[in-house]
N, C-alpha and C positions, 0 to 999 in steps of 0.2 A: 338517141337511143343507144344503148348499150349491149354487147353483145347478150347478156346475161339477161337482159331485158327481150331482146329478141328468140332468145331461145324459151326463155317463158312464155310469149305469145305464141311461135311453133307448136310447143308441148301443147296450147290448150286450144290450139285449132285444128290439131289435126289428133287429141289424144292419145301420142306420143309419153313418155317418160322425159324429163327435161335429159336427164344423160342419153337418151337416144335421137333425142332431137337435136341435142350439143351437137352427135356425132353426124347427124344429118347435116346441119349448116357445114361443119367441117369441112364432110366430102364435096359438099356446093361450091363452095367458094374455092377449097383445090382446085377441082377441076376447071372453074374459070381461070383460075391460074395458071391452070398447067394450057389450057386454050389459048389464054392471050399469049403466054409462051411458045406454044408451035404455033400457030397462025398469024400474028400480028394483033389480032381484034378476037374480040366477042361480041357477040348481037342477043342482046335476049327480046323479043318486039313487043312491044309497050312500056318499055322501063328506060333501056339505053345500050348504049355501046361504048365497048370498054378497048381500050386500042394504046397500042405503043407509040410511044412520042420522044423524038429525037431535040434533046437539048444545044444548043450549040455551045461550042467552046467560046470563052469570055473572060475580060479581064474583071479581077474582082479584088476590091483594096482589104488587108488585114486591119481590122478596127484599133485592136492592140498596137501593132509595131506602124500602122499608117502604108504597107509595102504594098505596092505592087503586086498580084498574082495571076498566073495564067489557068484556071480552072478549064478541062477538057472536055471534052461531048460527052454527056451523060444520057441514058434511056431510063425513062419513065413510063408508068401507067396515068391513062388520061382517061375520064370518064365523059360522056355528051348525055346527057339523056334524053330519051322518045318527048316527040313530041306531048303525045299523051302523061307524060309524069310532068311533063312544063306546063301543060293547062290545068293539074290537080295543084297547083300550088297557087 
């Protein structure tokens, strides 16, 4: 699904305008953002949990030149989802 696809279905379950329901998913997904941002996680219950995950530093070869690299800790967004969204599938 595509976001453009999901704002169609928004607009026509909750009759909505699709530009006001764009703007709705918009401010949704910010604020889980700006959530997993000060908190670490997000919990919504029945869907999942969205939480920062710490990559560790690793070596990693350049395909092109064959070298050597030292790639450093990076942070990521990691999603788990509810049990209930793992039995709908």
């Amino acid at each position: 699904m595509t976001k453009a696809e999901l704002v169609e279905a928004v607009a026509q379950q909750t009759r909505l305008t699709k530009k006001d329901a764009a703007h709705l998913m918009d401010v949704v997904f910010d604020n889980i953002g700006k959530a997993v941002k000060a908190d670490a996680r997000f919990s919504y219950p029945g869907f999942g949990t969205w939480s920062i995950r710490t990559r560790k530093a690793r070596r990693i070869r350049n395909p092109q030149t064959n070298e050597l690299m030292k790639l450093k800790a990076t942070k990521t967004i990691g999603f788990r989802p509810a049990k209930e969204l793992k039995d709908t599938l």
